[in-house]
Steps between C-alpha positions, in 0.01 A plus 500: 500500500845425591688629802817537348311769268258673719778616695679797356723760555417738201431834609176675321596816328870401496458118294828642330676616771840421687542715766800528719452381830693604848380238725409117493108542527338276321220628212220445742624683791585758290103493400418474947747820561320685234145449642623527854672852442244611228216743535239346459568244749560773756207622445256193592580605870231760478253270314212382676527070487159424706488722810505899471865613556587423854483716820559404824561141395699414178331261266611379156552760238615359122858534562519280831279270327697478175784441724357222680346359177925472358606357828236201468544469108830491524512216771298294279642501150856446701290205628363396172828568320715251763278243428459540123911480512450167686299337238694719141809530612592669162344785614757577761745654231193723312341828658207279647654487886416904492168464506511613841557852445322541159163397678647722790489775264168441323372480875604898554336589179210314496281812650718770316193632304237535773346825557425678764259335749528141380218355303275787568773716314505216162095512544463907515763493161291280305166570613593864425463359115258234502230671705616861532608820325795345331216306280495808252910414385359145425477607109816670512685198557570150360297198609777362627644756735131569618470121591856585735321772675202397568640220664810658677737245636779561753687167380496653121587851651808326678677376169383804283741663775810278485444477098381859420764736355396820743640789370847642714571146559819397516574223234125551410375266828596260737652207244419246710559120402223324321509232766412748766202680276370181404456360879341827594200425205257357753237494197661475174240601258345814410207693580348372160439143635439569858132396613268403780779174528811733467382827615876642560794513200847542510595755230362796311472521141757744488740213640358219375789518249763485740361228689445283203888570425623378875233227450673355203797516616457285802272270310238615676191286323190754304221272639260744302495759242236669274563868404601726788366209743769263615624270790819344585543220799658708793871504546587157772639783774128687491364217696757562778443900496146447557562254769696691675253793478218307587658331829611911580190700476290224670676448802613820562212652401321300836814619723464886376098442608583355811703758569261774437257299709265405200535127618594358862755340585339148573352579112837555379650243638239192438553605149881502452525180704221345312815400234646286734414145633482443912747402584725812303246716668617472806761475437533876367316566853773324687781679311313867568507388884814369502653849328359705720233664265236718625452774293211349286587706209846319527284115532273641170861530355654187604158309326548686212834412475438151486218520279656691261736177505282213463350728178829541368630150491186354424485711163881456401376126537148547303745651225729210515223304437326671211843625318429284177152663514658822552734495239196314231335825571208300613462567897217693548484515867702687778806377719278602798141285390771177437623525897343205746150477592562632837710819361234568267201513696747733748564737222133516398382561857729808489389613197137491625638683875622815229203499287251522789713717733782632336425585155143666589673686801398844550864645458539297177169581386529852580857570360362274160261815466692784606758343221202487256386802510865674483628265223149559296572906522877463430416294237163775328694814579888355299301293205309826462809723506638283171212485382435904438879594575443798332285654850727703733349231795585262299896635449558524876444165562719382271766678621454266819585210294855395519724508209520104430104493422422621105190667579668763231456249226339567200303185480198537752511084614865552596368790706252282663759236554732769654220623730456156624870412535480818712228460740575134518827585643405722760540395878176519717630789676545698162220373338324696820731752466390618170166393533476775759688752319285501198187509740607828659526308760864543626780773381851440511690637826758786434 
């Protein structure tokens, strides 16, 4: 794969296209702006990330995290991108030193298609299929868009939402630039070839089109293909997307349980300053004296600051390093696993702190079932509606769906699709909302 290829400015939906423009924005901030002021995005401020929607004491939602996730991406493909200029100089003059914002933008997408209540909301949807009543549509469908379902995938649902033509759309969609769509594709294969090895895919079949189209385009290598199976090597910019989500939600995961007390503060802080040697440890304990810090919220923060840092760097370098790799389509590891010894065994300390005490919580455990249960009933009480549309139950709950969603369709898998789109969509709050309301369990306020 070539860099002077894989990064491109041709918008999907508009290949043709040559609109006037009324400012100096580049292609790829025109893609950011679009995300930033978009729905959707707005939306992931009501959607759960790992702690139940905060009270008292604000924790990360999917919004401040997507936010944070840009911030860091975007500080290391600038990195990356300096020093690739150093060494191909030819690249200065090409669309390669605006990497920056493309993997910016990918960043705010990159959890676009979660549902409600984070991975208990993608478990309820295809659980509702594999194991529950949505087992009786199985022979109603193709093989192919069962094999989607049953193995619902936020990532997928992200770029069938950036790709899809929704109807009322204007221009049909977003038209965002291939580069941008293609650095989003955390798992670029389908649903077909995922396994026990690649349990997650990038694209449904309905899409699969579109992303073989962007694919060849950027010279994006098919590493495997046999019927509706297939697998291309990831786009380079992926690798610094998932970086820069993986140094986010780990670190501040610890600081948002610190500061709902699920860790201490000595617990907290031996891990965080577990990345550094000595020596740098104190000192970071010098410079919190020496500023006056005594709010130990504000020292968790100042830690996590710097460790945040040290991950950063250390993965624009691990990039550096691998780029020929990269670009082969051979690297099969992560930015993060090719940091030092020391930063690794950090990282994997932390990792252990969530699992044992953050991920088995009981807020996270009981908001993971609360979202269950009202994702599983959304999800029975809509597939049913379009299922037997004909039922006068059946009628008034499609009136709730919005306009954009074809759950009028003729064809009963677009219905499906449409009811999934829909639900998928929803923000915790509404999810709730209208899981109550269809449980006589609330009635709207006059």
């Amino acid at each position: 794969m070539e860099w002077k290829k894989l990064i491109s400015n041709k918008r999907f939906g508009q290949e043709d296209a040559h609109p006037r423009r009324h400012d100096d924005r580049s292609e790829f901030k025109r893609d950011y702006d679009r995300l930033i002021f978009s729905s959707p995005f707005r939306r992931l401020q009501n959607k759960t990330q790992v702690f139940p929607l905060p009270g008292s004491v604000f924790v990360h939602n999917r919004l401040t995290h997507s936010l944070e996730v840009a911030s860091v991406g975007q500080s290391l493909a600038n990195d990356v991108a300096s020093t690739i200029i150093q060494q191909q100089p030819e690249l200065q003059s090409t669309l390669f030193p605006e990497i920056g914002t493309i993997v910016a933008t990918a960043c705010l997408a990159h959890d676009l298609g979660n549902p409600p209540f984070g991975h208990s909301g993608e478990k309820a949807i295809e659980t509702f299929f594999s194991e529950g009543a949505g087992q009786k549509i199985k022979e109603h469908v193709s093989r192919e868009f069962w094999q989607d379902i049953t193995h619902f995938e936020g990532n997928s649902n992200a770029f069938r939402l950036l790709t899809h033509r929704f109807k009322g759309r204007r221009n049909g969609g977003y038209v965002m630039t291939y580069s941008t769509l293609a650095a989003m594709v955390k798992y670029p294969y389908s649903s077909q070839y995922a396994n026990e090895e690649h349990d997650k895919f990038g694209f449904f079949a309905s899409e699969q089109p579109y992303f073989r189209k962007i694919a060849e385009d950027l010279g994006i290598r098919c590493l495997y293909e046999d019927g509706p199976a297939v697998r291309y090597a990831r786009h380079p910019l992926v690798y610094l997307v998932e970086a820069a989500d993986d140094i986010c939600y780990e670190v501040m995961d610890i600081e948002d349980a610190f500061k709902l007390r699920l860790v201490t503060f000595d617990e907290t802080a031996r891990h965080l300053l577990a990345f550094f040697d000595e020596k740098t440890r104190r000192q970071i304990e010098l410079r919190i004296i020496e500023e006056g810090i005594t709010d130990a919220n504000e020292k968790i923060a100042y830690m996590r600051a710097r460790v945040i840092g040290v991950l950063e760097h250390e993965c624009a370098e691990a990039f550096i390093h691998n780029e020929k790799e990269i670009l082969d389509g051979t690297f099969s590891s992560t930015l993060i696993k090719e940091t030092s010894e020391q930063t690794r065994m950090a990282y994997a300390e932390c990792q252990k702190l969530s699992f044992e005490k953050i991920y088995h919580s009981k807020p996270v455990v009981d908001i993971e079932m609360a979202g269950f249960k009202i994702m599983a009933t959304l999800m029975e009480q809509f597939i049913e509606a379009v299922s037997s549309p004909e039922k006068f139950y059946s009628q008034q709950l499609i009136r709730r769906v919005s306009s954009q969603y074809d759950v009028d369709s003729e064809d009963f898998q677009t219905r499906i699709v449409a009811v999934i789109d829909y639900i998928s969509g929803m923000t915790d709050v509404y999810a709730l909302d209208i899981f109550e309301k269809i449980n006589g369990m609330s009635l709207p306020l006059v």
